[in-house]
VMD Tcl script that draws the C-alpha trace (Angstrom):
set ca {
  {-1.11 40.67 49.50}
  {-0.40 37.12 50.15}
  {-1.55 34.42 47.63}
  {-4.06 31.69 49.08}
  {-2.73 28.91 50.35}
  {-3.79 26.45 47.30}
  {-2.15 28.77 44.80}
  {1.17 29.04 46.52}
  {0.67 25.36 46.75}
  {-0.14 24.95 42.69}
  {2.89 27.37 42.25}
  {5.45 25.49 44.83}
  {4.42 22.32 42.79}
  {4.96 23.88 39.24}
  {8.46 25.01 40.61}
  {9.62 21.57 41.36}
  {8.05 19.98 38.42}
  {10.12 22.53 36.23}
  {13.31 21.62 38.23}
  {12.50 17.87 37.78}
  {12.38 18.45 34.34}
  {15.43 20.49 33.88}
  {17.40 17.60 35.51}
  {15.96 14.92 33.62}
  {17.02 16.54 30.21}
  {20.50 17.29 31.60}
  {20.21 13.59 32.54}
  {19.42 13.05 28.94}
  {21.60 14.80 27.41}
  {24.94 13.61 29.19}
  {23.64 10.29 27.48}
  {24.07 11.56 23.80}
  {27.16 12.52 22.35}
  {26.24 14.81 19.53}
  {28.19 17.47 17.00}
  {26.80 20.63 16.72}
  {27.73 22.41 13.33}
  {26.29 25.74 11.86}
  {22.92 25.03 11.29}
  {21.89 21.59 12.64}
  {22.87 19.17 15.14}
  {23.95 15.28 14.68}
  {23.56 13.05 16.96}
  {26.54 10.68 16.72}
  {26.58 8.40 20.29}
  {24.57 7.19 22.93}
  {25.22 5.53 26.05}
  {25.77 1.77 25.26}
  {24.71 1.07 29.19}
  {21.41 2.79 29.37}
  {18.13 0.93 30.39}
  {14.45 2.06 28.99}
  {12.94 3.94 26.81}
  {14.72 7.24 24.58}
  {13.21 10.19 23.37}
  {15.73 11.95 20.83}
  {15.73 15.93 21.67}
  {14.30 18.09 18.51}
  {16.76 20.36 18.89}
  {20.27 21.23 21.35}
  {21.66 24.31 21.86}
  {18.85 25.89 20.04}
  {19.51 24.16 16.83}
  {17.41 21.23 15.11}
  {18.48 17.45 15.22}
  {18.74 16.48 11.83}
  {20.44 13.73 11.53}
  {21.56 10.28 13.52}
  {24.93 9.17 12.55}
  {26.34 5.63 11.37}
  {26.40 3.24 14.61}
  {25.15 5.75 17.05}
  {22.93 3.64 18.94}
  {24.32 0.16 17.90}
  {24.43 -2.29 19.77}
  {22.26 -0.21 23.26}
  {20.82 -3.79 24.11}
  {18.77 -2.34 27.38}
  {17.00 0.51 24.79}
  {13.39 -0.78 24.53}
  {12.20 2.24 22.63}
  {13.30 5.06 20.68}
  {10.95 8.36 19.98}
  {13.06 10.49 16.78}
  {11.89 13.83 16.47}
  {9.75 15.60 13.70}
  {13.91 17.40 12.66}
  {14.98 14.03 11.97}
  {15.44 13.91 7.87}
  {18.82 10.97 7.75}
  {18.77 7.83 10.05}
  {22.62 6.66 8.99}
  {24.32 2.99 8.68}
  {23.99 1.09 11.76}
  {22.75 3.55 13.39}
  {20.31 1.15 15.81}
  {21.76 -2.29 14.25}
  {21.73 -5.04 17.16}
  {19.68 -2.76 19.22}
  {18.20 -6.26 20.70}
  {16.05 -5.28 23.02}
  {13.99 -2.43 20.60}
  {10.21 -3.28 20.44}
  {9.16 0.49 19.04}
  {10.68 2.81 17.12}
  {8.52 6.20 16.02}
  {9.61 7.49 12.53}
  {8.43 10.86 12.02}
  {6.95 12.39 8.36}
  {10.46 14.04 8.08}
  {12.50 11.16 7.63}
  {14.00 11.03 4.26}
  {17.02 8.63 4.36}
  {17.44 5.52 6.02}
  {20.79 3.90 5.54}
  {21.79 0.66 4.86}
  {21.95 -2.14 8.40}
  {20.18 0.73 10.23}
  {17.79 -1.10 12.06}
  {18.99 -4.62 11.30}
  {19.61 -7.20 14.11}
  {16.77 -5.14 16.16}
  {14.90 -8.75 16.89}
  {12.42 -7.72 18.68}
  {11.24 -4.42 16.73}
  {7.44 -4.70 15.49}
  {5.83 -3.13 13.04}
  {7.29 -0.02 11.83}
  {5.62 2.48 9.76}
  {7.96 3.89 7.00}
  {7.20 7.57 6.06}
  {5.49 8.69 3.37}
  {7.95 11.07 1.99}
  {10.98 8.79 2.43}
  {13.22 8.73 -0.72}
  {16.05 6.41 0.31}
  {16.02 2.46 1.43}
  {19.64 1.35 2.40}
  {20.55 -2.42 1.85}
  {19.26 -4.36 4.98}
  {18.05 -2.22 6.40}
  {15.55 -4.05 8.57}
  {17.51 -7.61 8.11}
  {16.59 -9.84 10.81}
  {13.87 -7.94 12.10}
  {12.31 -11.47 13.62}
  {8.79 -9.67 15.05}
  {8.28 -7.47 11.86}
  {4.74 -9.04 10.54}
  {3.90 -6.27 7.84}
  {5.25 -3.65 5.86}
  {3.73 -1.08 3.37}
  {6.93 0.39 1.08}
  {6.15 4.01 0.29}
  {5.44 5.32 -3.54}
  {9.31 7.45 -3.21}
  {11.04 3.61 -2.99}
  {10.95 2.23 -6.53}
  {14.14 -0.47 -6.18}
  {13.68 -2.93 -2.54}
  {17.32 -2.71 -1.33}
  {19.07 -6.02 -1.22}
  {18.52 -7.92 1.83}
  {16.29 -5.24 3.13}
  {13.90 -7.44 5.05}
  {15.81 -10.83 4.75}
  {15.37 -13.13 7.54}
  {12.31 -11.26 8.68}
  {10.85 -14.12 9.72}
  {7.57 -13.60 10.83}
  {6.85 -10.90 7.60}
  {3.58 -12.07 6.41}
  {2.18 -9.11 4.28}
  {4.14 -6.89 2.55}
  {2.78 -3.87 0.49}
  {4.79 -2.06 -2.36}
  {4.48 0.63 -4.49}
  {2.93 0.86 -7.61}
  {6.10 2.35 -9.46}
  {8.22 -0.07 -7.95}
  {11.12 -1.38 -10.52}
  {13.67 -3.69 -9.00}
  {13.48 -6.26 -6.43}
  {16.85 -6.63 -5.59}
  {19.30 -9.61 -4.41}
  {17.89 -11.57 -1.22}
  {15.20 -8.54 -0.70}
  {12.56 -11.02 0.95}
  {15.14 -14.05 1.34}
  {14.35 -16.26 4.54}
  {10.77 -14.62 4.86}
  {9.64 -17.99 5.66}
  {6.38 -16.93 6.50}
  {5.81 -14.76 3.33}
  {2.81 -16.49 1.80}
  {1.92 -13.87 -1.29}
  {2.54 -10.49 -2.65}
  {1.36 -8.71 -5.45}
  {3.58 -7.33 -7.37}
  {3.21 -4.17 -9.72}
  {3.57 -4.61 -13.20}
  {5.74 -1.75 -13.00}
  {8.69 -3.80 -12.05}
  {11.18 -4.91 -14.53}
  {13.92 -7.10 -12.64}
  {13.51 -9.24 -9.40}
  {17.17 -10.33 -8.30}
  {19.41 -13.30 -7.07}
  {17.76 -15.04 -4.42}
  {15.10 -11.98 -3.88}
  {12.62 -14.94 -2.64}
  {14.54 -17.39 -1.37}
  {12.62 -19.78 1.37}
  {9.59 -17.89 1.16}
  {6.69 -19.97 1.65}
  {4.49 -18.39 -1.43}
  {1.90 -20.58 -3.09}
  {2.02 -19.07 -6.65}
  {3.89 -16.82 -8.43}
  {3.64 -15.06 -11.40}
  {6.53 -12.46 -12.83}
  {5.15 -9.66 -13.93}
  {4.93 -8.77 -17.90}
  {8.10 -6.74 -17.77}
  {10.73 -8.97 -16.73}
  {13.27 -10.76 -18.91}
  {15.16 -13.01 -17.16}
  {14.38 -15.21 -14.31}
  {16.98 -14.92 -11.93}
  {19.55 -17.26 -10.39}
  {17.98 -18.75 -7.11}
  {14.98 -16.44 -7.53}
  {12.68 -18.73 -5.73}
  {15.03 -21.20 -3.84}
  {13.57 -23.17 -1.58}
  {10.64 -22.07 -1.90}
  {8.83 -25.19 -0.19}
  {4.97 -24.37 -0.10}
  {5.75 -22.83 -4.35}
  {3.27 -25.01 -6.12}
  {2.67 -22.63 -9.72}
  {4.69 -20.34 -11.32}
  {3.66 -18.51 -14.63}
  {6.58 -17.05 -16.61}
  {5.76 -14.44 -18.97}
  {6.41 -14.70 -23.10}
  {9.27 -11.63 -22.78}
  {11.18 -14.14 -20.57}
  {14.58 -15.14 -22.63}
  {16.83 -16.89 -19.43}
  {15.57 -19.11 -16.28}
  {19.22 -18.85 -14.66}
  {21.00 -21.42 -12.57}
  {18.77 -23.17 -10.00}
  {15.58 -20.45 -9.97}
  {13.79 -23.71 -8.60}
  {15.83 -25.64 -6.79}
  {13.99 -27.27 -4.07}
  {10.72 -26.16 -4.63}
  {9.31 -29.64 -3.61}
  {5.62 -28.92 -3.78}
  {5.75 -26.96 -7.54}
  {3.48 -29.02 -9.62}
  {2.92 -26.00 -12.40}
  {4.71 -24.23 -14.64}
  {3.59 -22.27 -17.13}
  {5.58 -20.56 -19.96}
  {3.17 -17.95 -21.78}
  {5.44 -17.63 -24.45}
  {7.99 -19.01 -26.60}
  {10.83 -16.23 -26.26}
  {12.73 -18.64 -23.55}
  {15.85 -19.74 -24.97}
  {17.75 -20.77 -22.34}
  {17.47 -23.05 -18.89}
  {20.04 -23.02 -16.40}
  {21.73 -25.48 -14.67}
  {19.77 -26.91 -11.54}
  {17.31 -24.62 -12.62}
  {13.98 -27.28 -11.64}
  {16.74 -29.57 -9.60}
  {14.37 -31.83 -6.64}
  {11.19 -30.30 -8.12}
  {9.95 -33.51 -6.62}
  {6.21 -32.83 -7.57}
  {6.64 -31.49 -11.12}
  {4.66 -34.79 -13.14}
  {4.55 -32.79 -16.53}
  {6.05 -29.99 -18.61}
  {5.50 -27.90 -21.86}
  {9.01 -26.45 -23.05}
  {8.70 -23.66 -25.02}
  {9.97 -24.73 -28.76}
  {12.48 -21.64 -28.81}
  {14.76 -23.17 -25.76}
  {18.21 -23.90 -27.60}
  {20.05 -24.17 -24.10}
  {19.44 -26.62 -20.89}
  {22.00 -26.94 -17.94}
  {23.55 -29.57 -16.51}
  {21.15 -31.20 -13.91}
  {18.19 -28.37 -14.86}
  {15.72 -31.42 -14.04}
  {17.49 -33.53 -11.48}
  {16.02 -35.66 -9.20}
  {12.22 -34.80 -10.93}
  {11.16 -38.25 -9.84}
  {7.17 -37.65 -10.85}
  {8.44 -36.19 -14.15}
  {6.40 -38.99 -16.04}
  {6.64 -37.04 -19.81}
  {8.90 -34.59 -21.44}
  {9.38 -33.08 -25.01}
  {12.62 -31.70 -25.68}
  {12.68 -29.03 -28.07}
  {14.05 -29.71 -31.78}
  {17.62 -27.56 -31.95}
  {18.00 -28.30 -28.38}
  {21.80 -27.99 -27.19}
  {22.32 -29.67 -24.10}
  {24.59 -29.74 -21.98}
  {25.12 -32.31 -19.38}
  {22.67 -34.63 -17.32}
  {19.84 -32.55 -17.74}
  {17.30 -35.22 -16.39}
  {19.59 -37.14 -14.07}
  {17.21 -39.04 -11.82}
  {13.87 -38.60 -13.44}
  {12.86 -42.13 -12.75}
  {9.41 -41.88 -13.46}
  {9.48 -40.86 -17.02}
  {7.97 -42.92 -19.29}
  {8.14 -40.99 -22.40}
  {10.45 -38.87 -24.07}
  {9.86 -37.21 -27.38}
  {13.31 -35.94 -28.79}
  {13.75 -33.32 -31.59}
  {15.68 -34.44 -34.59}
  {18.77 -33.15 -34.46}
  {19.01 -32.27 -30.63}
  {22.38 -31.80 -29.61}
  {25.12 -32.77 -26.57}
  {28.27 -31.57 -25.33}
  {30.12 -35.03 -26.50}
  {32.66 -34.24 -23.17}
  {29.57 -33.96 -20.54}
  {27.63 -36.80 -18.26}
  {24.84 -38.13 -20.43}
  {21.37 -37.03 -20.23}
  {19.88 -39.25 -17.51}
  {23.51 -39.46 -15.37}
  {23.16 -43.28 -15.62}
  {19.69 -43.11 -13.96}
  {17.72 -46.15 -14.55}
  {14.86 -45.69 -16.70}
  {12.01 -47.38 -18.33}
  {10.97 -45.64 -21.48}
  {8.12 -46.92 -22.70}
  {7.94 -44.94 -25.93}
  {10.73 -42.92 -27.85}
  {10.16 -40.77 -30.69}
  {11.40 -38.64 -33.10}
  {10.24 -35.26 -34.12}
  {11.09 -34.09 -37.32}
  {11.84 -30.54 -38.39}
  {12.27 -30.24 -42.14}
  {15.52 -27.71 -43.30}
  {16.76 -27.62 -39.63}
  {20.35 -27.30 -39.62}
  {22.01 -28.02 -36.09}
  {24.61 -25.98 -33.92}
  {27.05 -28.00 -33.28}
  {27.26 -31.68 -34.14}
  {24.56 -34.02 -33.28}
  {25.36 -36.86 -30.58}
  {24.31 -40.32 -31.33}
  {21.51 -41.93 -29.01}
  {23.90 -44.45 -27.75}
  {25.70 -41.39 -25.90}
  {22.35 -40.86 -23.91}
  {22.70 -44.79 -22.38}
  {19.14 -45.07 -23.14}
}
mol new
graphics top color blue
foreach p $ca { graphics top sphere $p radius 0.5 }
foreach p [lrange $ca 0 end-1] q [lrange $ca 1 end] { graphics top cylinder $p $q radius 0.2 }
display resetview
């Protein structure tokens, strides 16, 4: 009997819209380059001259896409979007680095891994959300992601990779985990449009440089860390407080430098022993300070250039070396601790500044017996 017209119609249509199909993935597929091994499939190339949007296969030859190998799709400038499959468990190194013209990218729940540089370069890639199961962050990974505005760090990432989102440049909020640990070198450096995070008191360390030219307001290091890192806060333009916490022992070479607005800082304790060279250096808008009375150690320029610096106390036992407060010259007074000591072969104090102490004093501290041996004033060129 034969079929009404519409159905042979409906079925004429179905037959061509299967053959379309077929040729499309064949189409498709001559654009991967992929190794097929006993149970899974990597996909290790893609064509470099392909324009649009790319939907990874789930699975080729009958066997699941697992995993996208280092530099696959680096450097496909005309791919604007990439679709990975729900198979997908390792993105590798590189694998979509410089992928310039990348505005979406959907990670499925099965992603575990994603290696260092993987997306970094992609300039134009927005918001991304990570999965919740991933385990592994690679260094850089989203470096230079310019249109990244937010990001929410799953509870499996407990150290940020270095440089993970440096020079993310419109990254505004950023969300992390409450078991979070590290911050590492330069994770958030040249975020210039950072303005806060909270951080968890689980973490213990934040790195070299981890905030560099972020424009936070306030910060305060969480309970747990020891040592303020070198360049920690660099730059940091908009900083204007910063609490330090009383387990704090080292503020490292120039953890300030150039943070022109900081007018704050507050040590909660007195476990600091040691200041770092440049480590407040053109804190322009720092008028005041409280030194903890445990600081033995101050760098060589660690308050340069604080020109509103109107009043200091330097610790009794106080080693310097170096010219500490080369061109402070606002300050007016300067209380000095008894036997406070200089390297006799460094600059002097103020660098040959030109000052105009109004009021010098001398703090005693009965029994105190000095490191080192004590410099006359006349070294200082008071």
């Amino acid at each position: 009997m034969p079929l009404p017209r519409p159905t042979f119609r409906a079925l004429l249509f179905l037959l061509l819209f299967c053959l379309t199909a077929l040729r499309g993935m064949g189409q498709a597929l001559e654009s991967f380059t992929y190794q097929v091994n006993a149970s899974e499939v990597t996909i290790t190339g893609f064509a470099s001259n392909y324009q649009g949007a790319v939907e990874i296969p789930q699975t080729i030859q009958g066997k699941p896409v697992t995993i996208i190998a280092t530099g696959a799709f680096r450097a496909c400038s005309g791919v604007t979007s990439v679709v990975i499959p729900n198979s997908v468990t390792t993105i590798g190194n590189t694998a979509f680095q410089n992928c310039t013209a990348l505005s979406f990218m959907s990670l499925p729940p099965s992603v575990k891994a994603i290696e260092a540089y993987a997306f970094s370069g992609c300039t134009v890639l927005g918001n991304t959300t990570l999965p919740a199961g991933l385990t592994s962050l690679g260094t850089n990974a989203f470096a230079g992601c310019h249109a990244i505005t937010s990001m929410a760090i799953p509870a499996g990432i407990t150290v940020i990779p270095a440089g993970v989102f440096g020079g993310c440049k419109n990254l505004s909020s950023v969300s992390l985990p409450s078991g979070t640990v590290t911050i590492s070198t330069g994770a958030f450096s040249g975020c210039v449009r950072l303005q806060s995070i909270d951080l968890p008191a689980s973490i213990t360390s934040i790195e070299t440089l981890a905030f560099n030219g972020c424009a936070l307001t306030s910060f305060a290091f969480p309970s747990g860390v020891t040592v303020v890192s070198s360049g920690v806060l660099w730059d940091c333009k908009s900083l204007v407080s910063v609490t330090i916490p009383a387990g704090v022992t080292i503020v490292d070479n120039n953890a300030f430098f150039n943070c022109t607005a900081l007018a704050q800082v507050i040590f909660a304790g007195n476990s600091v022993t040691s200041i770092g060279l440049g480590a407040f250096r053109d804190c322009v808008s720092l008028a005041s300070l409280d030194l903890p009375d445990g600081i033995f150690s101050i760098g060589s320029e660690a308050f340069a250039n604080c020109d509103s610096l109107t009043e200091l106390e330097l610790p009794t036992g106080l080693y310097i070396v170096g010219d500490a407060l080369k061109g402070c010259t606002s300050l007016r007074e300067l209380v000095i601790g008894t036997r406070l000591t200089q390297n006799p072969n460094s600059p002097n104090l103020f660098g040959g500044s030109s000052l105009n102490l109004r009021h010098l004093s001398i703090k005693a501290t009965p029994g105190y017996t000095p490191v080192g041996k004590p410099v006359p004033l006349t070294h200082w060129s008071l």
